[in-house]
C-alpha positions as CSV (number, residue, x, y, z in Angstrom):
1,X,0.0,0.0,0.0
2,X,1.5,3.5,-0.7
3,X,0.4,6.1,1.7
4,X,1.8,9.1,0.0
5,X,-0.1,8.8,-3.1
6,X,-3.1,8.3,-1.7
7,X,-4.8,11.8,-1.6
8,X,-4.2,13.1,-5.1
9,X,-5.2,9.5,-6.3
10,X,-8.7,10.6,-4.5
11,X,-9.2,14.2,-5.7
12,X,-8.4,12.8,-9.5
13,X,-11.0,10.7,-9.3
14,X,-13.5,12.9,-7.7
15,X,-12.2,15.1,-10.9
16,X,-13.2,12.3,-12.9
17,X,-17.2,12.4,-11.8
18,X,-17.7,16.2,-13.0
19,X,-16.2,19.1,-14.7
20,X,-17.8,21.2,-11.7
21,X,-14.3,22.6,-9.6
22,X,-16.4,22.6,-6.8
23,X,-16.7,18.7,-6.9
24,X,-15.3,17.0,-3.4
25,X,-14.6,13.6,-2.9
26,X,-16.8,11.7,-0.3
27,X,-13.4,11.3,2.3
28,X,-12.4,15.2,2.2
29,X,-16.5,16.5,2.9
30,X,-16.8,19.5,4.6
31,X,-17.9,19.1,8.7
32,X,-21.6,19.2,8.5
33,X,-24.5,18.6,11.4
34,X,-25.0,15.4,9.8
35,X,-21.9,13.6,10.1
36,X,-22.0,15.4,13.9
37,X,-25.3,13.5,14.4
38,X,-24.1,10.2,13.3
39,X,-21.3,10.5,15.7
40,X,-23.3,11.2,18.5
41,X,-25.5,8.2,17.9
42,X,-22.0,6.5,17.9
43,X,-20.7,7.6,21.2
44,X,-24.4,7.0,22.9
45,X,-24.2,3.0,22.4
46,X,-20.1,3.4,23.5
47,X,-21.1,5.2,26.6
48,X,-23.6,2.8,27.4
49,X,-21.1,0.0,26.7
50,X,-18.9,1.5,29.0
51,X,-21.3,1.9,31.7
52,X,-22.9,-1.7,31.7
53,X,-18.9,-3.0,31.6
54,X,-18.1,-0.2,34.9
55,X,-20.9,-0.8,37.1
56,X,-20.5,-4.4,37.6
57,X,-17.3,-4.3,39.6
58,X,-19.3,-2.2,42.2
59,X,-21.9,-4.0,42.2
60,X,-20.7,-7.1,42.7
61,X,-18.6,-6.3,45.9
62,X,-22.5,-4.9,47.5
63,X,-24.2,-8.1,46.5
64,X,-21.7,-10.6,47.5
65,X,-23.6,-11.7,50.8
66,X,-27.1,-12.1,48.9
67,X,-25.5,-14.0,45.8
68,X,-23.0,-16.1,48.1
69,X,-20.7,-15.0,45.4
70,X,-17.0,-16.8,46.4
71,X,-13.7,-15.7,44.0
72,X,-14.6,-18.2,41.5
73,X,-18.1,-16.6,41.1
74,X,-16.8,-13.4,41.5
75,X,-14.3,-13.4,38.2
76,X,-17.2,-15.7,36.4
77,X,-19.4,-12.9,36.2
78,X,-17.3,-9.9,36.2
79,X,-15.6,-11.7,32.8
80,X,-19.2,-12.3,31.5
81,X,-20.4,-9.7,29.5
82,X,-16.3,-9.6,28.3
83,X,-17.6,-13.1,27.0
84,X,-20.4,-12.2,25.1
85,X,-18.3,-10.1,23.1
86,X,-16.4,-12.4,22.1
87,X,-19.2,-13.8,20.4
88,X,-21.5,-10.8,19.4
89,X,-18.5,-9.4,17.8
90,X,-17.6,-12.2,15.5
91,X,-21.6,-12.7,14.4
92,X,-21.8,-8.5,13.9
93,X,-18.8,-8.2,12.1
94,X,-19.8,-10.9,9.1
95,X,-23.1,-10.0,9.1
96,X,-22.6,-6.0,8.5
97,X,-20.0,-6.3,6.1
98,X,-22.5,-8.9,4.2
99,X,-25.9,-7.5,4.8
100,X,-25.0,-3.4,5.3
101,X,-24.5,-1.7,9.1
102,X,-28.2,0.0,9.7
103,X,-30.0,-2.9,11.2
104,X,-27.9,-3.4,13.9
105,X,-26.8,0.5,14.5
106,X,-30.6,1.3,14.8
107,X,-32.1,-1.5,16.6
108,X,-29.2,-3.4,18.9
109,X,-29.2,-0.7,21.8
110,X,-33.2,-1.2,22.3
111,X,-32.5,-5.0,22.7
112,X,-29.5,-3.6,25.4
113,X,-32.2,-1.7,27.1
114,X,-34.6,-4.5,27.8
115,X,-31.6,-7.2,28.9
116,X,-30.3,-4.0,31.4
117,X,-33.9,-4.2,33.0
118,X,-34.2,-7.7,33.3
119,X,-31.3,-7.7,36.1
120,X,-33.4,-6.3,38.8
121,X,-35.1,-9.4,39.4
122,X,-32.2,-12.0,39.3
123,X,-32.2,-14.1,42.6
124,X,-29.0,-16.0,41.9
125,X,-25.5,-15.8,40.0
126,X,-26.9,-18.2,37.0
127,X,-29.4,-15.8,36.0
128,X,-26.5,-12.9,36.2
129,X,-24.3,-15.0,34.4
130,X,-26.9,-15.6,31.8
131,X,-27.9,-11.7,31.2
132,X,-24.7,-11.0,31.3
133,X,-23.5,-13.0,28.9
134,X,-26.5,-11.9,26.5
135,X,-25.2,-8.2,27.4
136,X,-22.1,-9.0,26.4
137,X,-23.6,-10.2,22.8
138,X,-25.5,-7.3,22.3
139,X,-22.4,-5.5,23.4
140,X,-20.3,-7.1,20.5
141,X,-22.7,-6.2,18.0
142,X,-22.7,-2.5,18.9
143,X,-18.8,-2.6,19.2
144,X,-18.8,-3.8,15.4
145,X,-21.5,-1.6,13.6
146,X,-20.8,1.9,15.5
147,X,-17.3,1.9,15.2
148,X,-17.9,0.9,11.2
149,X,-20.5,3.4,10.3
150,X,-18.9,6.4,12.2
151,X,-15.6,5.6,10.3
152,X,-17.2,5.3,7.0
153,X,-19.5,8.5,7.3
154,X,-16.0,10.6,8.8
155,X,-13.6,13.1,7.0
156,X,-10.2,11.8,6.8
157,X,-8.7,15.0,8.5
158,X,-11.0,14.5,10.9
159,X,-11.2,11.1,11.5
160,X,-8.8,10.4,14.4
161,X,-11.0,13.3,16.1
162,X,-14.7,12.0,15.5
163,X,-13.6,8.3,16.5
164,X,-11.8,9.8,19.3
165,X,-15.4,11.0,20.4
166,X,-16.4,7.4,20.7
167,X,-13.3,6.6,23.3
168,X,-14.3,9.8,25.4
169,X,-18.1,8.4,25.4
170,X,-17.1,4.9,26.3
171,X,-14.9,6.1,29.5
172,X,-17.1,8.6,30.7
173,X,-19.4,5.7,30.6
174,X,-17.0,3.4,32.4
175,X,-16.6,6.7,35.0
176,X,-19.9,7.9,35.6
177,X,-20.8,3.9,36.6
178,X,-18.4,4.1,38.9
179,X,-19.7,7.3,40.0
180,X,-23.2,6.3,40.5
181,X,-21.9,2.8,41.7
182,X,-19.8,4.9,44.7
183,X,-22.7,7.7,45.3
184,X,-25.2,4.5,45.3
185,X,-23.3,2.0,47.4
186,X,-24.5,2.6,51.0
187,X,-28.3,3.1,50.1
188,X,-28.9,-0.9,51.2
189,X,-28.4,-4.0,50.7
190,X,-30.5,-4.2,47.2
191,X,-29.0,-1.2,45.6
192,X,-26.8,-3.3,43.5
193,X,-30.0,-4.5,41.4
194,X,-30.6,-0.3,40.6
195,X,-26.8,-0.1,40.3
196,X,-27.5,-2.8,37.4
197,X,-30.5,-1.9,35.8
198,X,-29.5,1.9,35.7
199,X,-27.7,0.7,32.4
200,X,-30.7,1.0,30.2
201,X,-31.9,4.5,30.6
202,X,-28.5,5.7,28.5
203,X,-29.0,2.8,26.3
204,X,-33.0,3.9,25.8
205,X,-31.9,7.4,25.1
206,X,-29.4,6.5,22.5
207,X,-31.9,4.1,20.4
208,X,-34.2,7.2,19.9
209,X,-31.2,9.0,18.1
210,X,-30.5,6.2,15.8
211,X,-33.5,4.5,14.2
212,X,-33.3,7.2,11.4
213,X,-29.7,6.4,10.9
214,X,-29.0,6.1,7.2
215,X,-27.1,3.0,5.5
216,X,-23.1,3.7,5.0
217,X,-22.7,4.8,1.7
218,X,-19.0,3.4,1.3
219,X,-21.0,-0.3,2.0
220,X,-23.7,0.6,-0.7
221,X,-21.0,1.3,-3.5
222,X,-19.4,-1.7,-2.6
223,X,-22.3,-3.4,-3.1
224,X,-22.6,-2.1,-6.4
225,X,-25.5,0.5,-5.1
226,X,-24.1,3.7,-6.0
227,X,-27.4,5.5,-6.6
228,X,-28.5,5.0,-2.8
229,X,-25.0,5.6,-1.8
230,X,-25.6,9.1,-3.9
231,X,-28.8,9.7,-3.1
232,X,-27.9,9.8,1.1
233,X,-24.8,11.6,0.2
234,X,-26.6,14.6,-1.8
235,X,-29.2,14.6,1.0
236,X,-27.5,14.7,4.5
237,X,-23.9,15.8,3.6
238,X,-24.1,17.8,0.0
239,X,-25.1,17.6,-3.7
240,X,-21.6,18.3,-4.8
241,X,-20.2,15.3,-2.8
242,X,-18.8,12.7,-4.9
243,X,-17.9,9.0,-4.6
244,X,-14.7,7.2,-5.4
245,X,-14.3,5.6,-8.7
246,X,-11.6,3.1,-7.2
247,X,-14.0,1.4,-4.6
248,X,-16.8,1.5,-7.5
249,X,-14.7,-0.4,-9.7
250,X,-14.6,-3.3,-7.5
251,X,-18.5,-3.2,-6.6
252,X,-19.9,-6.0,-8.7
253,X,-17.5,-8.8,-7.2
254,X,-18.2,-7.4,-3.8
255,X,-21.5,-7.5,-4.2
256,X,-21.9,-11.4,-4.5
257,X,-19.6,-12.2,-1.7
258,X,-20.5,-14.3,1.1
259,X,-19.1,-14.7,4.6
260,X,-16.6,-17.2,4.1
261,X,-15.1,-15.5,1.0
262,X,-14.2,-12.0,3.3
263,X,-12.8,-14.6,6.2
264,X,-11.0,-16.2,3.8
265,X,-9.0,-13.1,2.4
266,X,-8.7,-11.9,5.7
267,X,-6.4,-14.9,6.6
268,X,-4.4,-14.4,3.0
269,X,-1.2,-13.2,2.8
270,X,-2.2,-10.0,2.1
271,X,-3.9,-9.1,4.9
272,X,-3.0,-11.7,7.6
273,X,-0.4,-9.8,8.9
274,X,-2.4,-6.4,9.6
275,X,-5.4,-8.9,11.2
276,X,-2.7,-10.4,13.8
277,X,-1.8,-6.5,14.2
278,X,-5.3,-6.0,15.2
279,X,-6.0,-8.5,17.2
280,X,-3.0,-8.4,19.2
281,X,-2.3,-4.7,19.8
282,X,-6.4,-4.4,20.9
283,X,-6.1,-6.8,23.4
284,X,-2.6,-5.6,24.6
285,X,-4.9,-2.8,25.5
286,X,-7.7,-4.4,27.3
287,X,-6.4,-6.8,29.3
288,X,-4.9,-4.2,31.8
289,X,-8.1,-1.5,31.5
290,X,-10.2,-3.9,32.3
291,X,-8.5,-6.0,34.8
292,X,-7.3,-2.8,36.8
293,X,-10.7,-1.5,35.9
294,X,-12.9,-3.7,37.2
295,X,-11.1,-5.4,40.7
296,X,-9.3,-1.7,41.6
297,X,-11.5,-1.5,44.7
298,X,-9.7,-5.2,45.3
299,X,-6.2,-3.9,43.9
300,X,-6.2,-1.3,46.2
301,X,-7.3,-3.0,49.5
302,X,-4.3,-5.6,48.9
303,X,-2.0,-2.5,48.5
304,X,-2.9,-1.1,51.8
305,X,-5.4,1.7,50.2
306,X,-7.2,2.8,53.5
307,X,-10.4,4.1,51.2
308,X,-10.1,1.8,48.2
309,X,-13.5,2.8,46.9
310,X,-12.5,6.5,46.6
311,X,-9.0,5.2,45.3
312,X,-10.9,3.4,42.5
313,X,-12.9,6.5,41.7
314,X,-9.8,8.5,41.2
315,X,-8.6,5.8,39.1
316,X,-11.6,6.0,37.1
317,X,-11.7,9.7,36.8
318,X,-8.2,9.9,35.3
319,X,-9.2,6.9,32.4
320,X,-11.6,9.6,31.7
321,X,-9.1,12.7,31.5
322,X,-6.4,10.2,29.4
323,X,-9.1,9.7,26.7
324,X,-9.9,13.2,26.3
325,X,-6.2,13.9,26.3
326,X,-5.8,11.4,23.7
327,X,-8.7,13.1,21.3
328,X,-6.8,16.2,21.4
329,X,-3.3,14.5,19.7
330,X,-4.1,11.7,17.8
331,X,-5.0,13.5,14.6
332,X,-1.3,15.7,15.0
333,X,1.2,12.4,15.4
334,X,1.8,9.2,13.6
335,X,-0.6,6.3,14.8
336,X,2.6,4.0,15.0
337,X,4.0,7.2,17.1
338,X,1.0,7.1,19.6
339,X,0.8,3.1,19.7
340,X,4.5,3.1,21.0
341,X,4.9,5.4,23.6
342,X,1.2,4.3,25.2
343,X,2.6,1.1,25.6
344,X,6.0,1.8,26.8
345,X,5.2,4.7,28.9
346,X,2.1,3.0,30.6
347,X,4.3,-0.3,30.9
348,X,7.4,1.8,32.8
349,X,4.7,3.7,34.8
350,X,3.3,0.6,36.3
351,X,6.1,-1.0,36.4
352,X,6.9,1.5,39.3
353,X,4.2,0.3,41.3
354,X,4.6,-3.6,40.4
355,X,8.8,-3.3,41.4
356,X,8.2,-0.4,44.2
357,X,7.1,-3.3,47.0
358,X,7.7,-0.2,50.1
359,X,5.7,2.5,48.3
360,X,3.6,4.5,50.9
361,X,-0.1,4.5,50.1
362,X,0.3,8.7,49.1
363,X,2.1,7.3,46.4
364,X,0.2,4.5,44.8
365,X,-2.5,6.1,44.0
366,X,-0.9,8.9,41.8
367,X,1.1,6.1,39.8
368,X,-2.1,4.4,39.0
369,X,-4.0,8.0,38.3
370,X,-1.1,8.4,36.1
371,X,-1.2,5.1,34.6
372,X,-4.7,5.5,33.9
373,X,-3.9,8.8,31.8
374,X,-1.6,7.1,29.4
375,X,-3.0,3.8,29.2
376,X,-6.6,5.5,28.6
377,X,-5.4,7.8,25.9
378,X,-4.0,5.0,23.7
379,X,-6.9,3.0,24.2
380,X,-8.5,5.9,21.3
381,X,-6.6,3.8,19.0
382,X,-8.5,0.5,19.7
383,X,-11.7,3.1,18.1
384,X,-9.3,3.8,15.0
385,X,-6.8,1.7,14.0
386,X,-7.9,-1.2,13.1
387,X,-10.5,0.0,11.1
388,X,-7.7,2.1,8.9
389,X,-6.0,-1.3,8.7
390,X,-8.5,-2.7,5.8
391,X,-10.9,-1.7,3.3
392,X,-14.8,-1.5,3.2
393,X,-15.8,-4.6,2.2
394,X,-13.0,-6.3,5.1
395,X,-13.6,-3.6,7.7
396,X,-16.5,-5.3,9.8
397,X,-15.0,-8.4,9.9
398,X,-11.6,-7.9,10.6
399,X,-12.9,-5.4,13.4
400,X,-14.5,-8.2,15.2
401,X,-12.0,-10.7,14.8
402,X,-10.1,-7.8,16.7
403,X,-12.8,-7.1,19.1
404,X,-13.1,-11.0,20.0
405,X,-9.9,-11.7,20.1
406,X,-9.5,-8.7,22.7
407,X,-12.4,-10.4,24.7
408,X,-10.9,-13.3,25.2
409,X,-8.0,-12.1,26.6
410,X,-9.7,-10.1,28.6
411,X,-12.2,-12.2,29.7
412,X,-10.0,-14.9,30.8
413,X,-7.5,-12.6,32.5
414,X,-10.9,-10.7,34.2
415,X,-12.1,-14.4,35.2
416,X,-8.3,-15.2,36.7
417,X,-7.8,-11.4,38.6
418,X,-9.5,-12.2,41.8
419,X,-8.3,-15.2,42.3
420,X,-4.6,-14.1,41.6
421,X,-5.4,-10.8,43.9
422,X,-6.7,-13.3,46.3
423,X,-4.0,-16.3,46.3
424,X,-1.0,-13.8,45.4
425,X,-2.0,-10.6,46.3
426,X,-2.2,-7.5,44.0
427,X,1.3,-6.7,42.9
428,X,1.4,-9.9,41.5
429,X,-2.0,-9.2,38.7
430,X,-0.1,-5.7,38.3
431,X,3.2,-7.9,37.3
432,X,0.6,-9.7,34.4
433,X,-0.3,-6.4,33.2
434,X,3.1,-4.9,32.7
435,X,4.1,-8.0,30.9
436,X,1.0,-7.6,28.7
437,X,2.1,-3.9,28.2
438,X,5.5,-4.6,27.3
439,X,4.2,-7.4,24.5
440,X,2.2,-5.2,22.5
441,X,4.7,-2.9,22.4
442,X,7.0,-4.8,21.0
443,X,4.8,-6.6,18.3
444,X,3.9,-3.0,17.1
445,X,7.3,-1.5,16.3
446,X,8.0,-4.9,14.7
447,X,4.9,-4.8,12.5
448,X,2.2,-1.7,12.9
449,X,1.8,0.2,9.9
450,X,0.9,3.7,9.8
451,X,-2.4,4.6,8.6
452,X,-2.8,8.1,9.4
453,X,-3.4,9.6,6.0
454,X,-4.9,6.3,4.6
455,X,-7.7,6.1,2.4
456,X,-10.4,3.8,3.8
457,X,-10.5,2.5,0.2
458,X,-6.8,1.9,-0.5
């Protein structure tokens, strides 16, 4: 792939559709409310995904004694939802590169809703575990489809930015549970059941935003469906908007695809690389965010934290800041750039507190409020990157193979966390993470490309 020729390649063929100079190609549109609409519907289903994934830690600790919940329990269903994305992820991402993204973008955060609801009336971990898991699949679905419409409706220059928007959503998701989790906790012994059903009022919200979401008109041309694609250009974005010859050429053969045929190329030698790159670097992510994430109340008390709930919140508050701090750079340095020094510098940071056995407590705290900022900020990439990584007709798939592969390291590693915190105490699950850390780091300088100016069609 040659990056450098990309943008002229794009304008020429915008050229190519009219004589009009005031032509633009699809990928260089002006900002308009539109494409700020369709974002917003984006980060709506990523802040509820955040918030069903943050309250649960909270939660569980409160309804321990009425569950009998032991470690085993404990990591079981605090890696459930993690789970069902494994699998909701690998159905969504076949099934909207092969039958479009608007089904699921307008109609998968109502199905959320109802499954948030239904958790106010469990009576015993199996029925948890089960809602969870079915979270967790409609979780895997939205992680698919939002992230592939928002990227295919974006600007390029922009594009870091408006993805971005979805990372900031998701964490202030993640925060706010633990916010309403630590303003909730001491209002009885039942306030874990509002704790989890709060996660369908966001989720209710957000479906009303997106049921008149239109179809991605990169996937239409693709499909060999220009008109439509045209026809939803010239009405949301602009009547002198113009699509890509380059993808359009390839639409017919796209068109009768099936499943199996995009899985297949995925795995070629063309691609295979940039899928491991995917996978790997996303879960490399994860793993730590949501291990920390989820057991820092238990983290902290095995560190001597006297108030480990308030030490989680701060945690929490600072994945929120790193995200935001992350939006505001990632469209002004190379995506290889930003991948590195996240996982380095977050690696070396907790490091410090893994290696630093006679830390006072005034100091533990900061280091993981600091760790938080960096790893948080990266994490934007996991909304970007791997979608620049392939073209329309792979993007779907490839970004849940990425998204399930994340979940299984994430869930297994969630599921193992107490039981390590428990059996070896917490320095020992912050050891895991570093390692974790310091391996995506490395894969990426051996084999991350950067995408920063790529066409999503190249």
């Amino acid at each position: 792939m040659n990056m450098s020729t990309q943008a002229p390649a794009a304008s020429g063929t915008a050229a190519a559709h009219s004589s009009t100079p005031s032509t633009v190609a699809f990928e260089n549109a002006p900002l308009t409310p539109f494409h700020l609409r369709v974002t917003f519907a984006g980060t709506g289903g990523q802040f509820s995904d955040g918030f069903v994934l943050g309250i649960i830690g909270i939660a569980l600790a409160i309804a321990t004694p009425q569950l009998h919940l032991n470690a085993v329990w404990l990591g079981i269903l605090g890696a459930a939802s993690l789970a069902g994305l494994f699998a909701g992820s690998l159905f969504a991402g076949s099934f909207v590169d092969r039958f479009g993204r608007r089904a699921l973008f307008n109609y998968d955060m109502a199905l959320f809703a109802l499954i948030s609801v239904a958790q106010f009336w469990v009576t015993s971990p199996t029925q948890l575990l089960v809602l969870r898991l079915l979270l967790g699949i409609t979780l895997g679905f939205d992680y698919v489809v939002s992230k592939a419409l928002v990227v295919e409706y974006s600007p390029i220059r922009l594009r870091g930015r408006l993805l971005s928007w979805l990372a900031i959503a998701w964490a202030l998701g993640y925060a706010c549970a633990y916010v309403v989790g630590y303003l909730l906790k001491d209002r009885g012994p039942d306030i874990w059941r509002v704790m989890l059903l709060s996660s369908a009022i966001p989720a209710a919200i957000v479906f009303l935003f997106r049921v008149r979401t239109p179809e991605s008109p990169l996937w239409l041309q693709r499909k060999g469906r220009t008109a439509e694609a045209l026809a939803i250009i010239r009405e949301n974005i602009g009547a002198n908007i113009v699509l890509n010859r380059a993808a359009e050429s390839t639409s017919g053969a796209q068109a009768s695809s099936d499943a199996g045929t995009t899985v297949s190329r995925l795995f070629s030698a063309q691609w295979r690389t940039r899928l491991f790159i995917a996978c790997f670097f996303y879960m490399c992510l994860v793993i730590p965010y949501f291990s920390l994430g989820t057991f820092s109340p238990m983290v902290f008390a095995s560190l001597h934290i006297q108030d480990k709930f308030l030490a989680g919140l701060i945690y929490n508050v600072f994945l929120l800041f790193g995200t935001v701090a992350g939006a505001l750079v990632v469209d002004r340095i190379s995506r290889r750039a930003f991948l590195l020094w996240g996982f380095f510098l977050s690696a070396i940071v907790l490091a410090c507190l893994s290696f630093g056995s006679h830390l006072p407590g005034s100091a533990v705290v900061p280091l993981f409020a600091i760790f938080a900022l960096v790893l948080s900020g990266t994490n934007n990439l996991c909304f970007l990157y791997p979608q620049e990584l392939f073209t329309t007709e792979l993007r779907a798939t490839a970004l849940g193979f990425a998204v399930a592969a994340s979940r299984v390291g994430s869930a297994v590693t969630t599921f193992l966390f107490p039981s390590i915190v428990a059996t070896y105490g917490g320095q020992a699950a912050v050891y895991l993470c570093v390692g974790v850390l310091a391996a995506g780091g490395v894969a990426c300088a051996i084999w991350a490309p950067e995408t920063r100016h790529a066409s999503l069609e190249s």
